[in-house]
C-alpha positions as CSV (number, residue, x, y, z in Angstrom):
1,X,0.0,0.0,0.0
2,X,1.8,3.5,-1.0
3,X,1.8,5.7,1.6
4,X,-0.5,8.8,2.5
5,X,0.0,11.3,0.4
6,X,1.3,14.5,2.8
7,X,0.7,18.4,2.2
8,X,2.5,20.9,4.6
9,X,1.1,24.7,4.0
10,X,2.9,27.0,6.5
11,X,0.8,30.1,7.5
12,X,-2.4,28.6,7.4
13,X,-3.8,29.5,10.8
14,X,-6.0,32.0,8.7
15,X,-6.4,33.6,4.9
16,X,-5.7,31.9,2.2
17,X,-3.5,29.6,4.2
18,X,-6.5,28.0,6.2
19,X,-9.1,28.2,3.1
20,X,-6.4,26.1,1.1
21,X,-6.1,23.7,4.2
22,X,-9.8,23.1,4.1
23,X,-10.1,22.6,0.8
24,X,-7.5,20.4,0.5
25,X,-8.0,18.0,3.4
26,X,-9.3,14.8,2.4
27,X,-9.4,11.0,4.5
28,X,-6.5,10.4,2.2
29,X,-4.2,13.7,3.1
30,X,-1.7,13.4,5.7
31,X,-2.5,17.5,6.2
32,X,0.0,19.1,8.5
33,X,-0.7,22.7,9.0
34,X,1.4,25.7,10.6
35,X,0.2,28.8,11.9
36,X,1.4,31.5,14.3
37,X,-1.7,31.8,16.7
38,X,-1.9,28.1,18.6
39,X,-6.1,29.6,18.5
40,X,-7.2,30.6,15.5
41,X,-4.7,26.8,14.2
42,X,-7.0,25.0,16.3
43,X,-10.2,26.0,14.6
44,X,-8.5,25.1,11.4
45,X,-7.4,21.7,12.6
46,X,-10.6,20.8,14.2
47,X,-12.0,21.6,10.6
48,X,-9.8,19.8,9.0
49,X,-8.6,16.6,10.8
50,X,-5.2,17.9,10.5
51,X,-1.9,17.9,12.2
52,X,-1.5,21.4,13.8
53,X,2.4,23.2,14.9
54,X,2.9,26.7,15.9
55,X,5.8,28.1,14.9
56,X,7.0,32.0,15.1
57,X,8.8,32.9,11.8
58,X,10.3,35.8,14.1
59,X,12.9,33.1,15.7
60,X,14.8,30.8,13.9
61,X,15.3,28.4,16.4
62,X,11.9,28.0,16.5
63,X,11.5,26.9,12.6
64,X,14.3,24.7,14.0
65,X,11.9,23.0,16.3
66,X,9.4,23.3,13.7
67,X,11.2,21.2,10.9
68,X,12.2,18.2,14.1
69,X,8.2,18.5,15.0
70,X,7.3,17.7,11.0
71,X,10.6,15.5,10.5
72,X,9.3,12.9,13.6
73,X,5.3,13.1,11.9
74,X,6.4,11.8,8.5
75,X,9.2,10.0,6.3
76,X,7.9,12.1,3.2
77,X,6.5,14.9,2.2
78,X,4.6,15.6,-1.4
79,X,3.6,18.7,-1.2
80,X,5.3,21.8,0.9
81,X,3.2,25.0,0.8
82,X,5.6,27.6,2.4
83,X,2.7,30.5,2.2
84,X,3.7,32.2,6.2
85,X,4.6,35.4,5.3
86,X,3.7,39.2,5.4
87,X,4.7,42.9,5.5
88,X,6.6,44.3,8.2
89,X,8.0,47.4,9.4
90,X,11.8,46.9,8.8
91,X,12.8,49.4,11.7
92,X,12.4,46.6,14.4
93,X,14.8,43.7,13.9
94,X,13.9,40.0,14.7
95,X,15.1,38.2,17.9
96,X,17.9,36.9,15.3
97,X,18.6,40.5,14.5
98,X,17.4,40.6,10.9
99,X,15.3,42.9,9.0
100,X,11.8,41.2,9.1
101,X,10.2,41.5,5.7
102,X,13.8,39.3,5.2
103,X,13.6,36.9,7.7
104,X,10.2,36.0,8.1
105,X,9.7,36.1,4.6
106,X,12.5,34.3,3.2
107,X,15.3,32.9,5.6
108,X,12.8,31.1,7.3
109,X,11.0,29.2,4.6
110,X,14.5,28.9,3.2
111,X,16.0,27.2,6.3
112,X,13.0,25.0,7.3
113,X,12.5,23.9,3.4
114,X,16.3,23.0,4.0
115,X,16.0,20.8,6.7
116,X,13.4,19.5,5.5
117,X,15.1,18.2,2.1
118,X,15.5,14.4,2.8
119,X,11.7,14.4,3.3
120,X,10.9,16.4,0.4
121,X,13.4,13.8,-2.1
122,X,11.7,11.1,0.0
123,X,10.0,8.1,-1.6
124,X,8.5,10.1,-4.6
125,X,9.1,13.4,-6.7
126,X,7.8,16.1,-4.7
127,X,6.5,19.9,-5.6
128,X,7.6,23.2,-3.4
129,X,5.1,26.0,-3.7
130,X,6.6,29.8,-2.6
131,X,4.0,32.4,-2.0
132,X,5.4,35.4,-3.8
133,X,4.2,38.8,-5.0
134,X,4.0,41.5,-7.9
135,X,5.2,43.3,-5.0
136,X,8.6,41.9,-6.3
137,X,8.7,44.2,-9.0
138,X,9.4,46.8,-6.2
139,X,12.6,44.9,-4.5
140,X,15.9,45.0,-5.2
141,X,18.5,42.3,-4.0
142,X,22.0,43.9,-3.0
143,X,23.5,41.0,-1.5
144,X,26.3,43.1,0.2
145,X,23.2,44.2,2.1
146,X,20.5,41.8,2.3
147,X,19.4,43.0,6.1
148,X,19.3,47.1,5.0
149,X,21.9,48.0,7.7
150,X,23.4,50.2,4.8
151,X,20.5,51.1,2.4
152,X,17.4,53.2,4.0
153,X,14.8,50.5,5.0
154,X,11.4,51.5,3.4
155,X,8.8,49.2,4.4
156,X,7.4,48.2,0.7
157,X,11.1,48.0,-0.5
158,X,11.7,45.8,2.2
159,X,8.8,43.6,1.3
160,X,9.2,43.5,-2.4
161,X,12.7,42.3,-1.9
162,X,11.9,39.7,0.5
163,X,9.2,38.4,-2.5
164,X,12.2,39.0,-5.1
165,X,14.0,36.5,-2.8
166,X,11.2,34.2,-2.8
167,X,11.2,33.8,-6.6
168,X,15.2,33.4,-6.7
169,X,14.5,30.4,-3.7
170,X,12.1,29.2,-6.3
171,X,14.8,29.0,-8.9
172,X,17.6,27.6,-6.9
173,X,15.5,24.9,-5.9
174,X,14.6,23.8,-9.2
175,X,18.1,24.4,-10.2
176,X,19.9,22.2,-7.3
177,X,17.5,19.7,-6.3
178,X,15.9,18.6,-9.7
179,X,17.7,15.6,-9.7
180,X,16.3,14.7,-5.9
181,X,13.0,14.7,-7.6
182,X,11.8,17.8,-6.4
183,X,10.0,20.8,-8.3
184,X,9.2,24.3,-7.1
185,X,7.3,27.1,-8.2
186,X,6.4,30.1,-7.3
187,X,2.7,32.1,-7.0
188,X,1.5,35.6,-6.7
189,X,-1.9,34.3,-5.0
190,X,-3.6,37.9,-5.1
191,X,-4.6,40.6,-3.1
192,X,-6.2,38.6,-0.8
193,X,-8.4,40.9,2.1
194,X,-6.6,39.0,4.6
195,X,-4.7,39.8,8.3
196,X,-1.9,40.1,5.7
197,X,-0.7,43.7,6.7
198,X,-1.3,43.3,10.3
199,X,2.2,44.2,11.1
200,X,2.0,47.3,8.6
201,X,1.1,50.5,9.8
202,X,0.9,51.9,5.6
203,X,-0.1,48.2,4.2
204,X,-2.5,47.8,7.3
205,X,-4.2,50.8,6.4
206,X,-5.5,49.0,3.2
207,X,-5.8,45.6,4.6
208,X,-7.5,46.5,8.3
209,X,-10.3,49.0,7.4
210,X,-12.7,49.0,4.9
211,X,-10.4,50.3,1.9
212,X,-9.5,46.5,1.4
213,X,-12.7,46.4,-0.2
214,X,-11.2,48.5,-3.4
215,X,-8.7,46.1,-5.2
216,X,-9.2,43.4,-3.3
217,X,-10.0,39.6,-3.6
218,X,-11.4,37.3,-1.2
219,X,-9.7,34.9,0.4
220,X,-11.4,32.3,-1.4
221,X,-10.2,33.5,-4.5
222,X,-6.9,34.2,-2.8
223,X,-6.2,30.2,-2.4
224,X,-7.2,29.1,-5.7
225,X,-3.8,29.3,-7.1
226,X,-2.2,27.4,-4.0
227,X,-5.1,25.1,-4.5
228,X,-4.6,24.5,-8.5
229,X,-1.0,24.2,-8.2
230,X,-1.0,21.8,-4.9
231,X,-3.6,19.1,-6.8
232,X,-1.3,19.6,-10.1
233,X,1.7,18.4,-8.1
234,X,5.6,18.4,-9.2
235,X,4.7,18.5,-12.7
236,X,8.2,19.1,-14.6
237,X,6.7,21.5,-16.7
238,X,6.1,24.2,-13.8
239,X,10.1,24.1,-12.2
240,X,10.9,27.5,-11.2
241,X,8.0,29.3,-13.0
242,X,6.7,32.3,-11.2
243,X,2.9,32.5,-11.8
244,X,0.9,35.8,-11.2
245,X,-2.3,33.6,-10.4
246,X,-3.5,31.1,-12.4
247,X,-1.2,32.3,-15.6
248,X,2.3,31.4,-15.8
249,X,5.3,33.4,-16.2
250,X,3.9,36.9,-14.3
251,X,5.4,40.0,-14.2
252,X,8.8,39.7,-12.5
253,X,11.6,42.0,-11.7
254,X,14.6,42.6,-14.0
255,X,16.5,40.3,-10.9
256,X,14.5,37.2,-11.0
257,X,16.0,35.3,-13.7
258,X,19.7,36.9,-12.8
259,X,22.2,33.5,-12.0
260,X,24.7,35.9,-10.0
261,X,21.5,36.1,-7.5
262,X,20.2,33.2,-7.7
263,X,23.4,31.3,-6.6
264,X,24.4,34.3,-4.2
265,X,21.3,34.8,-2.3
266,X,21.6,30.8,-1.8
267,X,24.7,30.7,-0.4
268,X,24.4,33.8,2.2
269,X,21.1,32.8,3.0
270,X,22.5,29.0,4.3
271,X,25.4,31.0,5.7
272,X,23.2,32.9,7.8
273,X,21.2,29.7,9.1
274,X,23.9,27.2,9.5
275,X,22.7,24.8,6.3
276,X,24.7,22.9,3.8
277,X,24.8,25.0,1.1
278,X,25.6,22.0,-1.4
Protein backbone atom coordinates (compact mmCIF):
# COMPACT_ATOMS: atom_id res chain seq x y z
CA UNK A 1 0.00 0.00 0.00
CA UNK A 2 1.84 3.49 -1.02
CA UNK A 3 1.81 5.69 1.65
CA UNK A 4 -0.53 8.76 2.46
CA UNK A 5 0.04 11.35 0.38
CA UNK A 6 1.35 14.46 2.79
CA UNK A 7 0.68 18.38 2.15
CA UNK A 8 2.49 20.92 4.61
CA UNK A 9 1.12 24.66 4.01
CA UNK A 10 2.87 26.99 6.46
CA UNK A 11 0.81 30.09 7.47
CA UNK A 12 -2.40 28.55 7.45
CA UNK A 13 -3.77 29.50 10.80
CA UNK A 14 -6.03 32.03 8.67
CA UNK A 15 -6.36 33.64 4.94
CA UNK A 16 -5.67 31.92 2.19
CA UNK A 17 -3.46 29.55 4.16
CA UNK A 18 -6.48 28.03 6.20
CA UNK A 19 -9.05 28.18 3.07
CA UNK A 20 -6.42 26.13 1.13
CA UNK A 21 -6.11 23.65 4.19
CA UNK A 22 -9.78 23.07 4.13
CA UNK A 23 -10.12 22.57 0.81
CA UNK A 24 -7.49 20.42 0.47
CA UNK A 25 -7.96 18.04 3.39
CA UNK A 26 -9.31 14.78 2.44
CA UNK A 27 -9.37 10.98 4.50
CA UNK A 28 -6.46 10.42 2.21
CA UNK A 29 -4.24 13.74 3.12
CA UNK A 30 -1.65 13.41 5.71
CA UNK A 31 -2.49 17.55 6.17
CA UNK A 32 -0.03 19.12 8.51
CA UNK A 33 -0.69 22.72 9.00
CA UNK A 34 1.39 25.71 10.62
CA UNK A 35 0.25 28.82 11.89
CA UNK A 36 1.43 31.48 14.32
CA UNK A 37 -1.68 31.76 16.71
CA UNK A 38 -1.87 28.10 18.59
CA UNK A 39 -6.07 29.56 18.50
CA UNK A 40 -7.17 30.63 15.46
CA UNK A 41 -4.68 26.76 14.25
CA UNK A 42 -6.99 24.99 16.28
CA UNK A 43 -10.24 25.98 14.65
CA UNK A 44 -8.52 25.06 11.45
CA UNK A 45 -7.38 21.74 12.62
CA UNK A 46 -10.58 20.77 14.21
CA UNK A 47 -12.05 21.61 10.56
CA UNK A 48 -9.83 19.77 9.03
CA UNK A 49 -8.57 16.57 10.80
CA UNK A 50 -5.20 17.88 10.50
CA UNK A 51 -1.88 17.85 12.24
CA UNK A 52 -1.48 21.41 13.77
CA UNK A 53 2.44 23.19 14.87
CA UNK A 54 2.90 26.67 15.91
CA UNK A 55 5.84 28.10 14.94
CA UNK A 56 6.95 32.04 15.08
CA UNK A 57 8.77 32.89 11.83
CA UNK A 58 10.31 35.75 14.14
CA UNK A 59 12.88 33.14 15.66
CA UNK A 60 14.78 30.80 13.88
CA UNK A 61 15.26 28.39 16.36
CA UNK A 62 11.86 28.01 16.54
CA UNK A 63 11.49 26.90 12.55
CA UNK A 64 14.26 24.71 14.02
CA UNK A 65 11.88 23.04 16.33
CA UNK A 66 9.37 23.33 13.69
CA UNK A 67 11.17 21.18 10.91
CA UNK A 68 12.24 18.16 14.14
CA UNK A 69 8.22 18.46 15.04
CA UNK A 70 7.29 17.73 11.05
CA UNK A 71 10.62 15.47 10.46
CA UNK A 72 9.25 12.90 13.56
CA UNK A 73 5.28 13.13 11.86
CA UNK A 74 6.36 11.78 8.54
CA UNK A 75 9.20 10.02 6.30
CA UNK A 76 7.90 12.10 3.22
CA UNK A 77 6.54 14.94 2.24
CA UNK A 78 4.56 15.64 -1.44
CA UNK A 79 3.59 18.74 -1.21
CA UNK A 80 5.32 21.81 0.90
CA UNK A 81 3.19 24.97 0.80
CA UNK A 82 5.60 27.59 2.38
CA UNK A 83 2.71 30.52 2.15
CA UNK A 84 3.67 32.16 6.22
CA UNK A 85 4.58 35.39 5.34
CA UNK A 86 3.71 39.23 5.37
CA UNK A 87 4.67 42.94 5.53
CA UNK A 88 6.55 44.28 8.20
CA UNK A 89 8.05 47.44 9.42
CA UNK A 90 11.84 46.89 8.82
CA UNK A 91 12.81 49.38 11.74
CA UNK A 92 12.35 46.58 14.36
CA UNK A 93 14.77 43.69 13.88
CA UNK A 94 13.95 40.02 14.74
CA UNK A 95 15.11 38.21 17.94
CA UNK A 96 17.88 36.91 15.35
CA UNK A 97 18.62 40.53 14.46
CA UNK A 98 17.37 40.65 10.85
CA UNK A 99 15.27 42.91 8.98
CA UNK A 100 11.82 41.19 9.08
CA UNK A 101 10.23 41.45 5.67
CA UNK A 102 13.75 39.34 5.18
CA UNK A 103 13.64 36.94 7.66
CA UNK A 104 10.18 35.98 8.15
CA UNK A 105 9.66 36.09 4.61
CA UNK A 106 12.48 34.30 3.19
CA UNK A 107 15.27 32.90 5.57
CA UNK A 108 12.82 31.09 7.31
CA UNK A 109 10.99 29.22 4.57
CA UNK A 110 14.49 28.95 3.17
CA UNK A 111 16.01 27.16 6.32
CA UNK A 112 12.98 25.02 7.31
CA UNK A 113 12.52 23.88 3.37
CA UNK A 114 16.30 22.98 4.01
CA UNK A 115 16.03 20.77 6.69
CA UNK A 116 13.38 19.50 5.48
CA UNK A 117 15.11 18.20 2.06
CA UNK A 118 15.54 14.45 2.76
CA UNK A 119 11.67 14.36 3.33
CA UNK A 120 10.88 16.38 0.38
CA UNK A 121 13.39 13.82 -2.12
CA UNK A 122 11.73 11.13 -0.04
CA UNK A 123 9.95 8.08 -1.56
CA UNK A 124 8.50 10.06 -4.61
CA UNK A 125 9.07 13.42 -6.72
CA UNK A 126 7.80 16.11 -4.74
CA UNK A 127 6.49 19.89 -5.61
CA UNK A 128 7.57 23.25 -3.43
CA UNK A 129 5.14 25.95 -3.70
CA UNK A 130 6.64 29.84 -2.62
CA UNK A 131 4.04 32.42 -2.00
CA UNK A 132 5.37 35.37 -3.81
CA UNK A 133 4.18 38.80 -4.97
CA UNK A 134 3.96 41.46 -7.92
CA UNK A 135 5.22 43.27 -4.97
CA UNK A 136 8.62 41.88 -6.30
CA UNK A 137 8.74 44.15 -9.03
CA UNK A 138 9.42 46.84 -6.17
CA UNK A 139 12.57 44.86 -4.45
CA UNK A 140 15.88 44.96 -5.17
CA UNK A 141 18.51 42.25 -3.99
CA UNK A 142 22.00 43.88 -2.98
CA UNK A 143 23.45 40.97 -1.54
CA UNK A 144 26.34 43.09 0.19
CA UNK A 145 23.24 44.20 2.10
CA UNK A 146 20.52 41.84 2.33
CA UNK A 147 19.37 43.00 6.13
CA UNK A 148 19.28 47.07 4.99
CA UNK A 149 21.87 47.97 7.69
CA UNK A 150 23.40 50.20 4.79
CA UNK A 151 20.51 51.12 2.41
CA UNK A 152 17.40 53.24 4.04
CA UNK A 153 14.79 50.49 5.01
CA UNK A 154 11.44 51.50 3.39
CA UNK A 155 8.80 49.17 4.45
CA UNK A 156 7.38 48.17 0.67
CA UNK A 157 11.08 47.99 -0.51
CA UNK A 158 11.70 45.82 2.22
CA UNK A 159 8.77 43.60 1.32
CA UNK A 160 9.16 43.53 -2.43
CA UNK A 161 12.75 42.35 -1.87
CA UNK A 162 11.87 39.66 0.45
CA UNK A 163 9.23 38.37 -2.48
CA UNK A 164 12.16 38.97 -5.06
CA UNK A 165 13.97 36.48 -2.79
CA UNK A 166 11.21 34.21 -2.82
CA UNK A 167 11.23 33.75 -6.61
CA UNK A 168 15.17 33.41 -6.67
CA UNK A 169 14.54 30.40 -3.74
CA UNK A 170 12.09 29.23 -6.32
CA UNK A 171 14.81 29.03 -8.89
CA UNK A 172 17.61 27.58 -6.89
CA UNK A 173 15.50 24.91 -5.86
CA UNK A 174 14.61 23.84 -9.20
CA UNK A 175 18.15 24.38 -10.17
CA UNK A 176 19.90 22.17 -7.31
CA UNK A 177 17.46 19.69 -6.28
CA UNK A 178 15.90 18.63 -9.67
CA UNK A 179 17.72 15.61 -9.67
CA UNK A 180 16.29 14.74 -5.92
CA UNK A 181 13.01 14.65 -7.63
CA UNK A 182 11.77 17.83 -6.35
CA UNK A 183 9.96 20.78 -8.31
CA UNK A 184 9.22 24.32 -7.05
CA UNK A 185 7.31 27.07 -8.19
CA UNK A 186 6.42 30.08 -7.26
CA UNK A 187 2.67 32.10 -7.05
CA UNK A 188 1.52 35.63 -6.70
CA UNK A 189 -1.88 34.34 -5.04
CA UNK A 190 -3.60 37.92 -5.14
CA UNK A 191 -4.60 40.61 -3.09
CA UNK A 192 -6.22 38.58 -0.84
CA UNK A 193 -8.37 40.87 2.09
CA UNK A 194 -6.56 38.96 4.57
CA UNK A 195 -4.73 39.82 8.35
CA UNK A 196 -1.89 40.12 5.68
CA UNK A 197 -0.73 43.71 6.71
CA UNK A 198 -1.35 43.35 10.33
CA UNK A 199 2.19 44.20 11.11
CA UNK A 200 2.03 47.29 8.56
CA UNK A 201 1.10 50.45 9.82
CA UNK A 202 0.95 51.87 5.55
CA UNK A 203 -0.08 48.17 4.23
CA UNK A 204 -2.55 47.85 7.34
CA UNK A 205 -4.22 50.76 6.43
CA UNK A 206 -5.47 49.05 3.15
CA UNK A 207 -5.79 45.60 4.62
CA UNK A 208 -7.48 46.47 8.26
CA UNK A 209 -10.27 48.98 7.36
CA UNK A 210 -12.73 49.03 4.86
CA UNK A 211 -10.44 50.28 1.87
CA UNK A 212 -9.47 46.54 1.37
CA UNK A 213 -12.66 46.35 -0.18
CA UNK A 214 -11.17 48.45 -3.42
CA UNK A 215 -8.65 46.13 -5.24
CA UNK A 216 -9.21 43.39 -3.26
CA UNK A 217 -9.97 39.64 -3.55
CA UNK A 218 -11.42 37.26 -1.15
CA UNK A 219 -9.67 34.88 0.45
CA UNK A 220 -11.41 32.27 -1.44
CA UNK A 221 -10.18 33.49 -4.55
CA UNK A 222 -6.93 34.24 -2.84
CA UNK A 223 -6.25 30.21 -2.45
CA UNK A 224 -7.19 29.07 -5.69
CA UNK A 225 -3.82 29.32 -7.14
CA UNK A 226 -2.19 27.38 -4.03
CA UNK A 227 -5.09 25.10 -4.49
CA UNK A 228 -4.60 24.45 -8.46
CA UNK A 229 -0.96 24.21 -8.20
CA UNK A 230 -0.95 21.78 -4.91
CA UNK A 231 -3.60 19.13 -6.79
CA UNK A 232 -1.25 19.56 -10.09
CA UNK A 233 1.67 18.41 -8.06
CA UNK A 234 5.63 18.38 -9.19
CA UNK A 235 4.69 18.53 -12.72
CA UNK A 236 8.24 19.15 -14.56
CA UNK A 237 6.69 21.53 -16.70
CA UNK A 238 6.13 24.20 -13.78
CA UNK A 239 10.07 24.10 -12.17
CA UNK A 240 10.86 27.54 -11.22
CA UNK A 241 8.04 29.35 -12.96
CA UNK A 242 6.70 32.29 -11.16
CA UNK A 243 2.92 32.52 -11.84
CA UNK A 244 0.86 35.80 -11.16
CA UNK A 245 -2.29 33.60 -10.35
CA UNK A 246 -3.47 31.07 -12.42
CA UNK A 247 -1.16 32.29 -15.55
CA UNK A 248 2.26 31.41 -15.77
CA UNK A 249 5.31 33.40 -16.24
CA UNK A 250 3.88 36.92 -14.27
CA UNK A 251 5.42 40.05 -14.21
CA UNK A 252 8.85 39.72 -12.53
CA UNK A 253 11.65 41.96 -11.67
CA UNK A 254 14.56 42.56 -14.03
CA UNK A 255 16.49 40.32 -10.90
CA UNK A 256 14.52 37.22 -10.99
CA UNK A 257 16.03 35.26 -13.74
CA UNK A 258 19.71 36.86 -12.75
CA UNK A 259 22.21 33.51 -11.99
CA UNK A 260 24.68 35.93 -9.97
CA UNK A 261 21.48 36.06 -7.50
CA UNK A 262 20.16 33.16 -7.70
CA UNK A 263 23.42 31.34 -6.56
CA UNK A 264 24.41 34.31 -4.16
CA UNK A 265 21.27 34.80 -2.31
CA UNK A 266 21.58 30.76 -1.80
CA UNK A 267 24.69 30.66 -0.39
CA UNK A 268 24.42 33.78 2.18
CA UNK A 269 21.07 32.80 2.98
CA UNK A 270 22.50 29.04 4.31
CA UNK A 271 25.40 30.96 5.66
CA UNK A 272 23.16 32.88 7.78
CA UNK A 273 21.23 29.74 9.12
CA UNK A 274 23.95 27.21 9.46
CA UNK A 275 22.70 24.75 6.34
CA UNK A 276 24.75 22.95 3.78
CA UNK A 277 24.79 25.03 1.05
CA UNK A 278 25.64 21.99 -1.38
Amino acid sequence: MSPRTTIVITGASDGIGAVTARTLAAPDIDLILVGRSADKLDAVTADTGAVGFTADYAELDDVRRLAEKIREHTDHIDVLLNNAGGTFDPRHPTPDGHEPNFQINHLAPFLLTNLLRDRLAAPDACLVVNTASVGNLAGHVDLSDLDYRRRRPIGLHCYGTAKLMNILFTRGIAQRWIDDGIVSAAVHPGPAATSFGRDSAFVGLLYRTPLRHIGTITPDKGAQPLIELARRGPDPEINGVYFHRHKAKGPENRQAHDQRLIDGLWSASAQLVGVDPG
